[in-house]
C-alpha positions as CSV (number, residue, x, y, z in Angstrom):
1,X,0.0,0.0,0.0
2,X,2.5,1.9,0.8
3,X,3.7,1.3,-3.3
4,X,0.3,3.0,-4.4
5,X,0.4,6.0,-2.7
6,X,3.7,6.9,-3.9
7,X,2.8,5.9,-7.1
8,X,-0.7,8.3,-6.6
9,X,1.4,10.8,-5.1
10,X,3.7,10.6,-8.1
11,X,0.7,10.5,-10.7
12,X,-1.0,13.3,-8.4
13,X,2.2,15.8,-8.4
14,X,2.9,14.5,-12.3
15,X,-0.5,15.4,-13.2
16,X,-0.5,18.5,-11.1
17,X,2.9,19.7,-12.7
18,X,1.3,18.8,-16.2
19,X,-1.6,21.1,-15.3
20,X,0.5,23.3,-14.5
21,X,2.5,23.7,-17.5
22,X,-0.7,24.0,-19.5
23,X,-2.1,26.8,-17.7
24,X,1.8,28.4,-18.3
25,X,1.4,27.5,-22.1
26,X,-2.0,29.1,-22.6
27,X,-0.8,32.2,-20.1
28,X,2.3,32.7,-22.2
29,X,0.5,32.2,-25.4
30,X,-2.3,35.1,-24.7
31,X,0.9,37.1,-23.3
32,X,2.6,36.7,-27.0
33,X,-0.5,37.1,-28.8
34,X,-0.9,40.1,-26.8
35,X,2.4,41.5,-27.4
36,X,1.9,40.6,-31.5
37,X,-1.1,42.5,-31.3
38,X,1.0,45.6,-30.3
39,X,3.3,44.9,-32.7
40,X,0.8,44.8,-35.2
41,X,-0.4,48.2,-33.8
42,X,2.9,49.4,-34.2
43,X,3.7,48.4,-37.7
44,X,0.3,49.6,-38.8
45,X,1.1,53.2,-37.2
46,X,4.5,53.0,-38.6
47,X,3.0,52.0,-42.0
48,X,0.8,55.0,-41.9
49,X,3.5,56.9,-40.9
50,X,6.0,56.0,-44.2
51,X,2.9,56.0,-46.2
52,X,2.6,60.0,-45.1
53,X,6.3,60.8,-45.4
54,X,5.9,59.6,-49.1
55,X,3.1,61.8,-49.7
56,X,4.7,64.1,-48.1
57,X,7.7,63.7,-50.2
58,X,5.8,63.6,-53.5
59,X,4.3,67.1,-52.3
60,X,7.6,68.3,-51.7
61,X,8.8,67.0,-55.3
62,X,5.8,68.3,-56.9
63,X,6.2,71.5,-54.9
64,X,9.4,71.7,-56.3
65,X,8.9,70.4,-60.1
66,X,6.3,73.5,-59.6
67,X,9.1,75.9,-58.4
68,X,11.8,75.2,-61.4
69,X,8.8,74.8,-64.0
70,X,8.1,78.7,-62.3
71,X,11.3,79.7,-62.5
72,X,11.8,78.4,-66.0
73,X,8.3,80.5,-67.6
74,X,9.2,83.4,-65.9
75,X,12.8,83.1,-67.7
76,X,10.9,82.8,-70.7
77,X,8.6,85.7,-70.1
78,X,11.7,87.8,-69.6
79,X,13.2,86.5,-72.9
80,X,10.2,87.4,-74.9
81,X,9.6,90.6,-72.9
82,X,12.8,91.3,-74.2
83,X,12.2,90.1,-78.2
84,X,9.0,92.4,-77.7
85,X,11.2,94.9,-77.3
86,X,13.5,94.3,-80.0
87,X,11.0,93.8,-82.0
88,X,9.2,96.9,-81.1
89,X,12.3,98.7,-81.8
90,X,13.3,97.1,-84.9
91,X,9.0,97.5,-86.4
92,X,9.2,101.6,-85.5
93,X,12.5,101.4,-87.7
94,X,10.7,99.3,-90.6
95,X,7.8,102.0,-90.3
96,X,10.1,104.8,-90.8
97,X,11.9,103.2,-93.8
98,X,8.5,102.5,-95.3
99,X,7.9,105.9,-95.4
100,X,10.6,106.6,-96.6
101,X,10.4,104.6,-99.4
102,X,6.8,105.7,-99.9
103,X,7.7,109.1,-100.3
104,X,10.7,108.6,-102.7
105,X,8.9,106.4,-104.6
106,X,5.8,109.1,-105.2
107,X,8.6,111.0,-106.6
108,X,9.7,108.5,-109.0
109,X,6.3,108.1,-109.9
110,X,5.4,111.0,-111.0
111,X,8.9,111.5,-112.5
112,X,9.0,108.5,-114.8
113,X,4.8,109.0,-115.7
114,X,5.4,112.4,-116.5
115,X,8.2,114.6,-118.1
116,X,7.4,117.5,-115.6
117,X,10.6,118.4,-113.8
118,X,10.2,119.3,-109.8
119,X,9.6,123.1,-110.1
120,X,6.6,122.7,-112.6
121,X,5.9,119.8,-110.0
122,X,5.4,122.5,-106.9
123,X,4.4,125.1,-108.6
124,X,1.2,122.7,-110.2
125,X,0.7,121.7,-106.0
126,X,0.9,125.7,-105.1
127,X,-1.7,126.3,-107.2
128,X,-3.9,123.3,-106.7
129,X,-3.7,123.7,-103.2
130,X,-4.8,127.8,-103.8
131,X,-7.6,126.5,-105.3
132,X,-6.9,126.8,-108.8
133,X,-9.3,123.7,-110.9
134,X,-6.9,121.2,-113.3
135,X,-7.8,122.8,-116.7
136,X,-6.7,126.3,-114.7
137,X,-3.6,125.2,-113.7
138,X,-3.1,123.2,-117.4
139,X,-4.0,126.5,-119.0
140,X,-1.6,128.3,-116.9
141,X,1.5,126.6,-117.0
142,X,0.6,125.0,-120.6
143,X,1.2,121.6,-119.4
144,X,-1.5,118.8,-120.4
145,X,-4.8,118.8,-118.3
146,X,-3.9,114.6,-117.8
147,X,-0.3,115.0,-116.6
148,X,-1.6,117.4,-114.1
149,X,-4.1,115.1,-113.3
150,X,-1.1,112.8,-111.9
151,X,0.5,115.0,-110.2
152,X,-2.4,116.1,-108.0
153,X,-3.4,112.8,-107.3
154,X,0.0,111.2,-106.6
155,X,1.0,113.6,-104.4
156,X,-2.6,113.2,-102.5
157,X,-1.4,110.1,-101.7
């Protein structure tokens, strides 16, 4: 008897210890699954976290593509500000050749049409201009009614 009850004691403190190294098992286990939990917390928040820096990043290069893409249409505003003005310049000087040329070639006009030299020229303008009718003035200076025709209306020009 004696036999059994070390062998129940034995079966009691085996069983007991058994017991008891479930009850650790399943208090470790909810203590990791616990602490995997936080870590899942953790590398959620830190996921979060990269996936704002990035965005943040992409603002900043975006902010930045924006800046040089600035920088670079206001350098071309300038340049064109500056063709204007060349331009501008260089159209005023075209103008004034233009009239130049207009004028000079009035005068070669009404030289190569007619075979009035430039006194009869002026003097036909005086008197058109004072007034006087075409066949006056023709009469007048005994030039033909049609040249002087010409000259009055190339020089209205």
């Amino acid at each position: 008897m004696d036999g059994n009850v070390i062998i129940y004691l034995m079966f009691g403190g085996l069983s007991f210890f058994v017991l008891f190294l479930f009850i650790y098992i399943l208090k470790r286990d909810k203590l990791i699954e616990q602490k995997f939990g936080a870590l899942e917390l953790a590398l959620e928040d830190i996921n979060k976290e990269l996936f704002e820096l990035k965005k943040k990043d992409k603002n900043k290069s975006l902010i930045g593509a924006i800046e040089r893409l600035e920088e670079i249409m206001d350098s071309l505003v300038d340049d064109m500000r500056a063709l204007e003005e060349k331009n501008k310049a260089f159209y005023i000087e075209i103008q004034e050749e233009l009239a130049k040329l207009k004028i000079d070639l009035k005068k070669d006009k009404i030289q190569n049409i007619t075979n009035i030299g430039e006194l009869d020229r002026e003097r036909i303008l005086t008197l058109y201009k004072n007034g006087y009718s075409i066949e006056e003035i023709s009469r007048e200076l005994r030039i033909p009614a049609g040249e002087v025709d010409l000259i009055v209306k190339f020089s209205s020009f």
